[in-house]
Structure formats: C-alpha cells, structure tokens
MOPAC internal coordinates of N, CA, C and O (Angstrom, degrees):
PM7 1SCF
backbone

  N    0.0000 0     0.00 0     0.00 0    0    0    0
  C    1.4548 1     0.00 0     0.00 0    1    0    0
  C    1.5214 1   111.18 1     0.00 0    2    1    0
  O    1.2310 1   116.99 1   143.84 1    3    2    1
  N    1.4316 1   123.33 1   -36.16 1    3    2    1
  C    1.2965 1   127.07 1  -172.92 1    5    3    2
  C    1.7201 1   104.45 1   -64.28 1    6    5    3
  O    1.2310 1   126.67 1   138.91 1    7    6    5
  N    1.9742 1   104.77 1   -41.09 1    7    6    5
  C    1.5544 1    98.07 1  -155.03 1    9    7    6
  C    2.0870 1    73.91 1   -75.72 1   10    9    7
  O    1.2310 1    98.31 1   155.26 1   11   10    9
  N    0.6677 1   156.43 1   -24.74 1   11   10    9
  C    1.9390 1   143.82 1   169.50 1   13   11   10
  C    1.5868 1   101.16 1   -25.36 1   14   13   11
  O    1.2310 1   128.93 1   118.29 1   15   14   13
  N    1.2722 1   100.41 1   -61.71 1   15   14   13
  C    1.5829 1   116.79 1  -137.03 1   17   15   14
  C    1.7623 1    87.96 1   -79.92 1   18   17   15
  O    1.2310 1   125.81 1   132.23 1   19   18   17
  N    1.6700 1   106.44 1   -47.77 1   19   18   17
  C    1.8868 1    88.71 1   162.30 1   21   19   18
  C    1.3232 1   148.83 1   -38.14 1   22   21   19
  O    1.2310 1   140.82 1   130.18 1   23   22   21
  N    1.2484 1    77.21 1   -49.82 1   23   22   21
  C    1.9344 1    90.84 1   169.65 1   25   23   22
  C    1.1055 1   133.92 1   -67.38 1   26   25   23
  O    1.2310 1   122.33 1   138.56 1   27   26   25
  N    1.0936 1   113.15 1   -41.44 1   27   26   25
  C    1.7805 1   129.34 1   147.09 1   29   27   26
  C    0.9374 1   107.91 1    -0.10 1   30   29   27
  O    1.2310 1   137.84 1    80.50 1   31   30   29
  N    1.7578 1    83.03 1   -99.50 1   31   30   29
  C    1.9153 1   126.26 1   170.59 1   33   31   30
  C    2.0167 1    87.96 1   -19.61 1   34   33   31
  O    1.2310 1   116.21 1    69.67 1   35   34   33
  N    1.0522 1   124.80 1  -110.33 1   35   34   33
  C    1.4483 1   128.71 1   166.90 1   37   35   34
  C    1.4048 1   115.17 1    10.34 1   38   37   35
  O    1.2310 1   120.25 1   127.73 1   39   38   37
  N    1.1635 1   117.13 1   -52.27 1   39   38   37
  C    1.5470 1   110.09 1  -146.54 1   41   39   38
  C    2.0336 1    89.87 1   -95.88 1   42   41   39
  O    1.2310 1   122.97 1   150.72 1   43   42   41
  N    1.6754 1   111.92 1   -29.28 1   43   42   41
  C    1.1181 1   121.48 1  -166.04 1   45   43   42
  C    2.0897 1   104.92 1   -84.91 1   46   45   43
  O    1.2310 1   132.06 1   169.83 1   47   46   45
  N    1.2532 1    94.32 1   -10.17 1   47   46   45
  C    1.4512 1   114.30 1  -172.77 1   49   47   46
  C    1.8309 1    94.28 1   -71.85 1   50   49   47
  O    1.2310 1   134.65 1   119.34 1   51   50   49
  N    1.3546 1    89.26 1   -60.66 1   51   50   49
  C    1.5925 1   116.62 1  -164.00 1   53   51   50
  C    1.8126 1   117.63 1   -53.72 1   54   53   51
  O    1.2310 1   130.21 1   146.88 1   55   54   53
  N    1.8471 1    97.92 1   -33.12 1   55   54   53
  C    1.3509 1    94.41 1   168.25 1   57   55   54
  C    1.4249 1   102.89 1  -115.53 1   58   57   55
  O    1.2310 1   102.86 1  -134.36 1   59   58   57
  N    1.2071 1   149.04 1    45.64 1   59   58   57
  C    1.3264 1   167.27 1   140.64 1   61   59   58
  C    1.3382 1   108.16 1   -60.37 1   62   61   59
  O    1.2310 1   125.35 1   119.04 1   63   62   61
  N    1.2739 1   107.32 1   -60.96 1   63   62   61
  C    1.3960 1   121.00 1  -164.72 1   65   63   62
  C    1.5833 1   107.31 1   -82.55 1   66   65   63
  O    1.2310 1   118.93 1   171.91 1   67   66   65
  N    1.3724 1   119.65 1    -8.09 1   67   66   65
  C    1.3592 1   100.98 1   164.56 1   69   67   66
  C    1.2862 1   118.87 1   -93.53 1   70   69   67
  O    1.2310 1   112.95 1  -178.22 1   71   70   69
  N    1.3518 1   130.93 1     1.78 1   71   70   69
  C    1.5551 1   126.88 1   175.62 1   73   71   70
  C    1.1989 1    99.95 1   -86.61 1   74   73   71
  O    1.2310 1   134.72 1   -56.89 1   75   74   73
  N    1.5688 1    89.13 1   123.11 1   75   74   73
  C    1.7681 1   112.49 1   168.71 1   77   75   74
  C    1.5146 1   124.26 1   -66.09 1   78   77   75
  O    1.2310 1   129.85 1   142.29 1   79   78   77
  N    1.5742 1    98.62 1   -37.71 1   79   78   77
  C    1.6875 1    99.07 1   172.35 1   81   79   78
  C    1.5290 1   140.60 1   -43.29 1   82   81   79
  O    1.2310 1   134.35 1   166.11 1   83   82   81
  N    1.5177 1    89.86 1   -13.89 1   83   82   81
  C    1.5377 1    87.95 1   163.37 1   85   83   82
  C    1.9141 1   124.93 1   -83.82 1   86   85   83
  O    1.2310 1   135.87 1   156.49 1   87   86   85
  N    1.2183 1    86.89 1   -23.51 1   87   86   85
  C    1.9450 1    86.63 1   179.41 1   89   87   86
  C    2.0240 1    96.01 1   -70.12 1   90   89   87
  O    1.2310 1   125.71 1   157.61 1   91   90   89
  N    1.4106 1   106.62 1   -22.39 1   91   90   89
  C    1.5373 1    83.99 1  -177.71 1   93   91   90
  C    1.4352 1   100.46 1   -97.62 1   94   93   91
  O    1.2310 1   104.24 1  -169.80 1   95   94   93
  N    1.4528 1   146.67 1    10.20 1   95   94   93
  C    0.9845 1   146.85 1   171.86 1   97   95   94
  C    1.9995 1    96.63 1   -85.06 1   98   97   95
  O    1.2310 1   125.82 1   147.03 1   99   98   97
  N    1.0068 1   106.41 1   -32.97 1   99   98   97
  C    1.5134 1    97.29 1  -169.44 1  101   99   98
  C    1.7887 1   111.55 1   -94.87 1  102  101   99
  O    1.2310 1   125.72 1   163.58 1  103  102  101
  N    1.2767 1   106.62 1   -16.42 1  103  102  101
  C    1.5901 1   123.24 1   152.47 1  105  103  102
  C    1.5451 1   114.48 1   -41.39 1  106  105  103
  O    1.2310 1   126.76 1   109.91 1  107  106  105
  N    1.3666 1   104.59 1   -70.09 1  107  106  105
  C    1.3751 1   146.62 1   179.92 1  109  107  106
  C    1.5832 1    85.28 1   -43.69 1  110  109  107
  O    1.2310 1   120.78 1   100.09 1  111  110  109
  N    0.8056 1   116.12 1   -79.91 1  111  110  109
  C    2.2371 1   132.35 1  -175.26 1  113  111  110
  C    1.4522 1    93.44 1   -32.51 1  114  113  111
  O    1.2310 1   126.61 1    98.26 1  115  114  113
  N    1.2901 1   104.89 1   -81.74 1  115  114  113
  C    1.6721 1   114.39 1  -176.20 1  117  115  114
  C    1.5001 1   108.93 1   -45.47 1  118  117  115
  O    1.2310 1   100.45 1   127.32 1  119  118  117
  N    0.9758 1   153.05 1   -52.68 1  119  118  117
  C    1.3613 1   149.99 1  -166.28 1  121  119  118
  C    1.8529 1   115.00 1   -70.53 1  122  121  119
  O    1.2310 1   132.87 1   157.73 1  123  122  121
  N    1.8639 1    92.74 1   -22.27 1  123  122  121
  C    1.5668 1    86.40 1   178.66 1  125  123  122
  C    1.6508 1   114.31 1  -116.22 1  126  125  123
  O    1.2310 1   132.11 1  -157.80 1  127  126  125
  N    1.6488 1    94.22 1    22.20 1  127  126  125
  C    1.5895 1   114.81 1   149.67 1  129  127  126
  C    1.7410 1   101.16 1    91.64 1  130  129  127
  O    1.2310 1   118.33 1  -140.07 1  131  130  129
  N    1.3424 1   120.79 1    39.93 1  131  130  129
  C    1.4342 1   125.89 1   164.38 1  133  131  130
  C    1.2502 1    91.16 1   -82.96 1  134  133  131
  O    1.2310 1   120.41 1    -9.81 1  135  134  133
  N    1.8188 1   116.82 1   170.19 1  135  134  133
  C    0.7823 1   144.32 1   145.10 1  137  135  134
  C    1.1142 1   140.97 1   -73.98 1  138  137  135
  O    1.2310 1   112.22 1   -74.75 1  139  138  137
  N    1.3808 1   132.28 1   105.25 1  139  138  137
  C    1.7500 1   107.37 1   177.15 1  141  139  138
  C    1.5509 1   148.08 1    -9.05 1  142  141  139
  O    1.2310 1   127.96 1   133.54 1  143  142  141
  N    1.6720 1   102.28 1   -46.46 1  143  142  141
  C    1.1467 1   125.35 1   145.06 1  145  143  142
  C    1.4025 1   127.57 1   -41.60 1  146  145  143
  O    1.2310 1   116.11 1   125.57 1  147  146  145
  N    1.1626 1   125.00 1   -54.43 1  147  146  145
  C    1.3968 1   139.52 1   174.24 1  149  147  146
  C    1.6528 1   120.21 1   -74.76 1  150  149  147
  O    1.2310 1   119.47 1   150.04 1  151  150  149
  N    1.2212 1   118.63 1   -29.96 1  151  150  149
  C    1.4552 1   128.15 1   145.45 1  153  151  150
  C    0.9944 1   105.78 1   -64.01 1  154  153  151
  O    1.2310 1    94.73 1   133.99 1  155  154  153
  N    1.1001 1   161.60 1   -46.01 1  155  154  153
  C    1.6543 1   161.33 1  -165.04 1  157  155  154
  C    1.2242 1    88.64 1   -63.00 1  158  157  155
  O    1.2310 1   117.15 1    94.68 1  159  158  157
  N    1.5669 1   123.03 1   -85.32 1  159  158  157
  C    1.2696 1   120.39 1  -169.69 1  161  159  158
  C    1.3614 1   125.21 1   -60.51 1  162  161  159
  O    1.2310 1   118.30 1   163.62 1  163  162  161
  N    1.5339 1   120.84 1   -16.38 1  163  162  161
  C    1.4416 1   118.90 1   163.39 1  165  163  162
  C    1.5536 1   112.91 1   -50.89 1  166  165  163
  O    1.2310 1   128.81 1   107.98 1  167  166  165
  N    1.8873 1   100.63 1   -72.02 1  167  166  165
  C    1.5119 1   107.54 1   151.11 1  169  167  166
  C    1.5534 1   132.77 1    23.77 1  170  169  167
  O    1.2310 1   134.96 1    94.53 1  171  170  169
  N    1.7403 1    88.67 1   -85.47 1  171  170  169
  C    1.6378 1   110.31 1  -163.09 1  173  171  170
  C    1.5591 1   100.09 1   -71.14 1  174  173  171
  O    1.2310 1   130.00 1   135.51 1  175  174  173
  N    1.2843 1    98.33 1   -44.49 1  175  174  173
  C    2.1464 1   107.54 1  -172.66 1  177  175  174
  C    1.6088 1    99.23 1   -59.05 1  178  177  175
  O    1.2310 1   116.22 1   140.02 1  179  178  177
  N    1.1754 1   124.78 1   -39.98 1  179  178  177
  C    1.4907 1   139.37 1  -176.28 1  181  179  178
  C    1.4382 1   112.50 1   -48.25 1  182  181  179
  O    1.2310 1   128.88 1   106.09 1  183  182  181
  N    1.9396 1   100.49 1   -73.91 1  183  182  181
  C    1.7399 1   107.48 1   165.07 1  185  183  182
  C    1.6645 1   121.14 1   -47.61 1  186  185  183
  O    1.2310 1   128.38 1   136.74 1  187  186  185
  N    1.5589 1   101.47 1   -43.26 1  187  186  185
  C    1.4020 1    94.03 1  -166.35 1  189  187  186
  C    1.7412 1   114.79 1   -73.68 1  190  189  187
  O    1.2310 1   125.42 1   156.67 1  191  190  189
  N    1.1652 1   107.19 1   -23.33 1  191  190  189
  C    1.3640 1   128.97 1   151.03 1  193  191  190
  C    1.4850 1   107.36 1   -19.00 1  194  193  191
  O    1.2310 1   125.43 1    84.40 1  195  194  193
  N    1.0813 1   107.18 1   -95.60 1  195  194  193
  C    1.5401 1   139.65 1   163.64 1  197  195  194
  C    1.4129 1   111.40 1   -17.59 1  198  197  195
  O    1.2310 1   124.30 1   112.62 1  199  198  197
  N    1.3084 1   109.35 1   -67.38 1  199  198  197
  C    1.7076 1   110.65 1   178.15 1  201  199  198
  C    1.3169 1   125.96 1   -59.26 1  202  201  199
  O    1.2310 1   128.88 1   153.87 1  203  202  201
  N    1.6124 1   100.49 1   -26.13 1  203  202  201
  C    1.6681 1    98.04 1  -173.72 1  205  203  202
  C    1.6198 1   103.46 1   -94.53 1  206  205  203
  O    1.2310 1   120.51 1   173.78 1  207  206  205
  N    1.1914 1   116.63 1    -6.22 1  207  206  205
  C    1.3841 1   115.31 1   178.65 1  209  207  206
  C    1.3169 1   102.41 1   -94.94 1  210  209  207
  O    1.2310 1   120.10 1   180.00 1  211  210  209

C-alpha cells in the first residue's frame, strides 16, 4: 500500500510541475510586498495543504 501511495505522490509531482500558475501566483506575492521567505512558507502550507487533503 505504501509503494501505491509513492507513486501517486510521483505521478501528482509530475503534473504539478507543469502548472505555470504558480510563477504568476508568486509574481502576484512579490508585487504586493511578501517576501520570498514568506512565499516559501506560504508555498510549503499550500502543498502540505494539498497532501493531507
């Protein structure tokens, strides 16, 4: 069941990374005066978001 839940993870990785909307979501960040830092951690809360749902 675990090697399932890898591949997933993998396969959900794989088309993750082709949505562009995030470079204009982090445009978007920067322009209304976040920090990189603070996008980072938006970021991480965002994915992890995601995984547990």
């Amino acid at each position: 069941m675990a090697h399932f839940k890898q591949n997933r993870l993998y396969v959900y990785a794989f088309w993750g990374a082709l949505f562009f909307e995030r470079s204009i979501w982090i445009n978007y960040l920067q322009h209304q005066g976040y920090s990189t830092v603070q996008i980072g951690f938006l970021q991480t809360l965002l994915t992890l978001a995601m995984f547990y749902l």
